[in-house]
LOSEKE-732628 format. One record per atom (N, C-alpha, C): residue in one letter; atom name; residue number from 1; y, x, z. Coordinates in pm, whole numbers, always signed. Each point is the difference from the previous one (the first is absolute). Layout:
residues N
+-----+------+-----+--------+--------+--------+
: res : atom :   n :     py :     px :     pz :
+-----+------+-----+--------+--------+--------+
:   A :   CA : NUM :      Y :      X :      Z :
...
+-----+------+-----+--------+--------+--------+
//
This chain:
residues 64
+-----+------+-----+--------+--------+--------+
: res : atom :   n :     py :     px :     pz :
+-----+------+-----+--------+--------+--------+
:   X :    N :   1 :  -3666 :  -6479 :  +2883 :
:   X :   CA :   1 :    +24 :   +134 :    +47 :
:   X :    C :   1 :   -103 :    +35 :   +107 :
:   X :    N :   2 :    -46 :   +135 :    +30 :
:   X :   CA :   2 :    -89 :    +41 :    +48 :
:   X :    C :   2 :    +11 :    -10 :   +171 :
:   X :    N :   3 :   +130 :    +28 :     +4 :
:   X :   CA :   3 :    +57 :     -3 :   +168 :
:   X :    C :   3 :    +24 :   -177 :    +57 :
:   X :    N :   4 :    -53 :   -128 :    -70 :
:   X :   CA :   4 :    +18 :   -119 :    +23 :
:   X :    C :   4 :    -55 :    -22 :    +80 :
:   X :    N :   5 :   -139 :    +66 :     +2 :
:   X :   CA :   5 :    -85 :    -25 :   +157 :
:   X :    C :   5 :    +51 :    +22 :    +87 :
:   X :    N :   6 :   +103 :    +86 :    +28 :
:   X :   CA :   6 :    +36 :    +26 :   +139 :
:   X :    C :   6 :    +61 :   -105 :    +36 :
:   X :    N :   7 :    +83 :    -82 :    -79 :
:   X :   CA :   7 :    +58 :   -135 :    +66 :
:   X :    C :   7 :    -59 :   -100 :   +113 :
:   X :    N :   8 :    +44 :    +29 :    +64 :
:   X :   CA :   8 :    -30 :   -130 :   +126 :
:   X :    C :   8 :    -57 :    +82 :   +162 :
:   X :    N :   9 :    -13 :   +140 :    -70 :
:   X :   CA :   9 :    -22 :    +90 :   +124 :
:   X :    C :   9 :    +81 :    -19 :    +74 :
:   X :    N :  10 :     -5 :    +45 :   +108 :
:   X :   CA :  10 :    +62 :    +71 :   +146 :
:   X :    C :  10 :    -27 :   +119 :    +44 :
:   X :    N :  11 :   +128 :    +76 :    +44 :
:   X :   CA :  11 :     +2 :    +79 :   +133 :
:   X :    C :  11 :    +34 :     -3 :    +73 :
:   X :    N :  12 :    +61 :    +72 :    +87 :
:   X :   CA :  12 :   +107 :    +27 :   +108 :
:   X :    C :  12 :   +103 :    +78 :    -44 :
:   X :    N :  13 :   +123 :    -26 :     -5 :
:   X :   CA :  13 :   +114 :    +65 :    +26 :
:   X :    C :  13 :    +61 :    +88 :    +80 :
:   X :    N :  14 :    -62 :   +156 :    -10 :
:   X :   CA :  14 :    +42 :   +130 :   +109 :
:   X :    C :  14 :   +176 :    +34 :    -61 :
:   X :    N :  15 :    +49 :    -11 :    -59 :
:   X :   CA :  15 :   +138 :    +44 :    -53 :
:   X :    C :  15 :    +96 :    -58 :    +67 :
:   X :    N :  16 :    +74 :    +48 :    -36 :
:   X :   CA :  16 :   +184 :    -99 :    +30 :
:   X :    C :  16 :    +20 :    +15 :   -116 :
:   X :    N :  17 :    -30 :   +102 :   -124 :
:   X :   CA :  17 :    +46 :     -1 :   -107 :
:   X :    C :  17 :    -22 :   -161 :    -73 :
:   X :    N :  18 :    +70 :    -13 :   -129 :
:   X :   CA :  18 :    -35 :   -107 :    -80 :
:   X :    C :  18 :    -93 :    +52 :   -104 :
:   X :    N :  19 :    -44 :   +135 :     -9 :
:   X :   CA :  19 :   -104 :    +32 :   -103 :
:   X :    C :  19 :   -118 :    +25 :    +91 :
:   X :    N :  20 :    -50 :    +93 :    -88 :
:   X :   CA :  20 :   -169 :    +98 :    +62 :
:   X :    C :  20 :    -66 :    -27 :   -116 :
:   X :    N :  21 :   -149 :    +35 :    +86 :
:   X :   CA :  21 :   -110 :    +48 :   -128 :
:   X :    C :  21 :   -103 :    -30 :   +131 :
:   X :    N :  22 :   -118 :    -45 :    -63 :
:   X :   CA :  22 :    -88 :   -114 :    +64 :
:   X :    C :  22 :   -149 :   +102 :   -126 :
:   X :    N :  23 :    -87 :     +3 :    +57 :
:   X :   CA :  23 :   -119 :    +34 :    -38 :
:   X :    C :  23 :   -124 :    -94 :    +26 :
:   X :    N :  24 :    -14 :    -69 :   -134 :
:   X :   CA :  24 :   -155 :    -78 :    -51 :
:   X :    C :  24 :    -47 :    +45 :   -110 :
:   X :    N :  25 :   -141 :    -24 :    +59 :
:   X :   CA :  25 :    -93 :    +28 :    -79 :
:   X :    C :  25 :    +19 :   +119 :    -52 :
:   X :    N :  26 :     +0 :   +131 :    +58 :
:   X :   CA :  26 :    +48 :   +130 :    -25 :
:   X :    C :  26 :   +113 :    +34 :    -89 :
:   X :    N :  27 :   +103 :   -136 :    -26 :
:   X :   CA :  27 :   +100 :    +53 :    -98 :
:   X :    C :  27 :   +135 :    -22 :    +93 :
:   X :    N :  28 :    +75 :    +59 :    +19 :
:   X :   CA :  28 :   +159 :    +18 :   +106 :
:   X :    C :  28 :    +67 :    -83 :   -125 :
:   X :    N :  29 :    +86 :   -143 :    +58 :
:   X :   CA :  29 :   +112 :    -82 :    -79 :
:   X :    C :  29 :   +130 :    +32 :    +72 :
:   X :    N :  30 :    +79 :    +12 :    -94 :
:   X :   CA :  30 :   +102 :    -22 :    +86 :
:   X :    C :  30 :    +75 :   -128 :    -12 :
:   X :    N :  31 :    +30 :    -49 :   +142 :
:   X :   CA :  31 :    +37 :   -169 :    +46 :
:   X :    C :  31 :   +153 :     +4 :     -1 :
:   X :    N :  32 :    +55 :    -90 :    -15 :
:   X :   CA :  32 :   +131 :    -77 :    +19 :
:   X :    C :  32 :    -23 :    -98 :    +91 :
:   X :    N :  33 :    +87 :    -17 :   +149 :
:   X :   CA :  33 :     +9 :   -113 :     +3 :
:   X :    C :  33 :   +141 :   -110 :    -40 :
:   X :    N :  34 :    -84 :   -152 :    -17 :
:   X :   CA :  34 :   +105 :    -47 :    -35 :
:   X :    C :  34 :    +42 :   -135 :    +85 :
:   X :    N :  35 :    +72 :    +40 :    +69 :
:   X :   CA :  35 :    +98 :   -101 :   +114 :
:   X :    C :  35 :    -44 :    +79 :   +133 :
:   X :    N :  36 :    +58 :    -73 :   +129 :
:   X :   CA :  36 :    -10 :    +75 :    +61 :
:   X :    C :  36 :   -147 :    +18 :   +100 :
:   X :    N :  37 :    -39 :   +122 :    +91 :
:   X :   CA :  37 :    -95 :    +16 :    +55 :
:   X :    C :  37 :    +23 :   +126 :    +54 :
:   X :    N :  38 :    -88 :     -3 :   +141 :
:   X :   CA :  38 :    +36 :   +116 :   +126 :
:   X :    C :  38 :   -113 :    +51 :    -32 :
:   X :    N :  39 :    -29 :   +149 :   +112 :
:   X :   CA :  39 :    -85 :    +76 :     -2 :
:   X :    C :  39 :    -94 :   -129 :   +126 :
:   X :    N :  40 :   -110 :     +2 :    -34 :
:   X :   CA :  40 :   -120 :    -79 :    +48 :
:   X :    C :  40 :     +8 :   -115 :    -86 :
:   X :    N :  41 :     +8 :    -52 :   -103 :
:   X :   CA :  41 :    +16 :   -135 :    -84 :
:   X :    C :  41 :    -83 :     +3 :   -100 :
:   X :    N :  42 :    -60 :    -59 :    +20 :
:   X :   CA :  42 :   -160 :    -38 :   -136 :
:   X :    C :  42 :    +89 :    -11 :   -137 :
:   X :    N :  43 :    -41 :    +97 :    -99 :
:   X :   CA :  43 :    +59 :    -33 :   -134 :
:   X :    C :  43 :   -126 :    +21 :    -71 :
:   X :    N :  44 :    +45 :   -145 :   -103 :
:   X :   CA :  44 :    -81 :     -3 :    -97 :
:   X :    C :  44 :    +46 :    -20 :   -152 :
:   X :    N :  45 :    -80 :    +62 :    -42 :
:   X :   CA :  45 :    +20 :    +85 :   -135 :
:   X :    C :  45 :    +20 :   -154 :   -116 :
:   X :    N :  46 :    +94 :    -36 :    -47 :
:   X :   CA :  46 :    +60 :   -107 :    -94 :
:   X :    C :  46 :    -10 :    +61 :   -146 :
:   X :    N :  47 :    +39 :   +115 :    -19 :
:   X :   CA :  47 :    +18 :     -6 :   -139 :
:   X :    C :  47 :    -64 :   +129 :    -89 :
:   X :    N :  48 :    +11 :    +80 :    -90 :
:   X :   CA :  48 :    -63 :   +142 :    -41 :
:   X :    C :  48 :   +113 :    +22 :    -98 :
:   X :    N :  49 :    +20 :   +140 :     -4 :
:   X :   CA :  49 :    +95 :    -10 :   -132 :
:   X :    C :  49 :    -27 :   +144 :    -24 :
:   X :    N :  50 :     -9 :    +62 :   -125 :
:   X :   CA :  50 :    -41 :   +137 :    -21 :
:   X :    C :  50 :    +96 :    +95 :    +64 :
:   X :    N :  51 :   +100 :    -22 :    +58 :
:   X :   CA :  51 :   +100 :    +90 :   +149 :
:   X :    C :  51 :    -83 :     -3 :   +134 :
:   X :    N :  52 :    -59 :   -127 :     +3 :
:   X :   CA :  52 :    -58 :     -6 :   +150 :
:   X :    C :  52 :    -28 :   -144 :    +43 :
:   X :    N :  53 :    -50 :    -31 :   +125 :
:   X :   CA :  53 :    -38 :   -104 :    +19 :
:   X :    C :  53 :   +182 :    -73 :   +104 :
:   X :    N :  54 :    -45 :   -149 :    -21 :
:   X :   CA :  54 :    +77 :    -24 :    +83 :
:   X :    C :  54 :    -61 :   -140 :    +59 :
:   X :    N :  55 :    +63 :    +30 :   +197 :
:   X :   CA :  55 :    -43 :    -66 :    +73 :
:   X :    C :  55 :    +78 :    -67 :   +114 :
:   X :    N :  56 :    +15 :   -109 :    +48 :
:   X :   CA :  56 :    +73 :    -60 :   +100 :
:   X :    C :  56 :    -61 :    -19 :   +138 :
:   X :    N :  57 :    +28 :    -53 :   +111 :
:   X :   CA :  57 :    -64 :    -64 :   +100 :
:   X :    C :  57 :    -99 :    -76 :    +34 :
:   X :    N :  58 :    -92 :    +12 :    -25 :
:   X :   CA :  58 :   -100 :    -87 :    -25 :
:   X :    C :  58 :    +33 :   -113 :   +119 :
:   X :    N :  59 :    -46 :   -129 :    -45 :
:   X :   CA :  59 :    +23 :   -105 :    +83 :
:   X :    C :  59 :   -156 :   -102 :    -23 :
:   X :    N :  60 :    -30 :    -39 :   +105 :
:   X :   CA :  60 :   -128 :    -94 :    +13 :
:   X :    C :  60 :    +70 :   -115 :    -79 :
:   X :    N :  61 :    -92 :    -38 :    -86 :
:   X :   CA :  61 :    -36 :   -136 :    -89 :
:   X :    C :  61 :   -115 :    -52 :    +66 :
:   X :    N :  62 :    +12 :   -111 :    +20 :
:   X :   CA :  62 :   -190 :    -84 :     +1 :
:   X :    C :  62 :    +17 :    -31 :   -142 :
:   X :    N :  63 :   -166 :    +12 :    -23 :
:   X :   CA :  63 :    -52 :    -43 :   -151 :
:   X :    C :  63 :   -112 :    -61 :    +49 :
:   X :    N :  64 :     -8 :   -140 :    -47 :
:   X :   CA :  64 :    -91 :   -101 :    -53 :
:   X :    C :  64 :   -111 :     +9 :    -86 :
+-----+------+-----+--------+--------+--------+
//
């Protein structure tokens, strides 16, 4: 799917809502998040689905 690249992005979280709409690469998605997360909380984009993207809390991994 065409929207797969966006996986592994980040933003910032301005909402309290659990939705919105996020603009890359000149195209507006609209996001789900999924579990929980406040307004200031790094979310990053997990999944694509032709409704919208969906994204959780991003959390630091080290990678090797």
């Amino acid at each position: 799917m065409l929207d797969d690249r966006l996986i592994g992005m980040t933003f910032i979280n301005t909402s309290e809502f659990s939705t919105g709409t996020i603009e890359q690469y000149g195209v507006y998605y609209h996001y789900v998040i999924d579990g929980p997360a406040r307004v200031g909380d790094t979310l990053e984009i997990v999944g694509a689905t032709p409704l919208g993207l969906i994204v959780r809390r991003h959390e630091s991994r080290l990678t090797y």
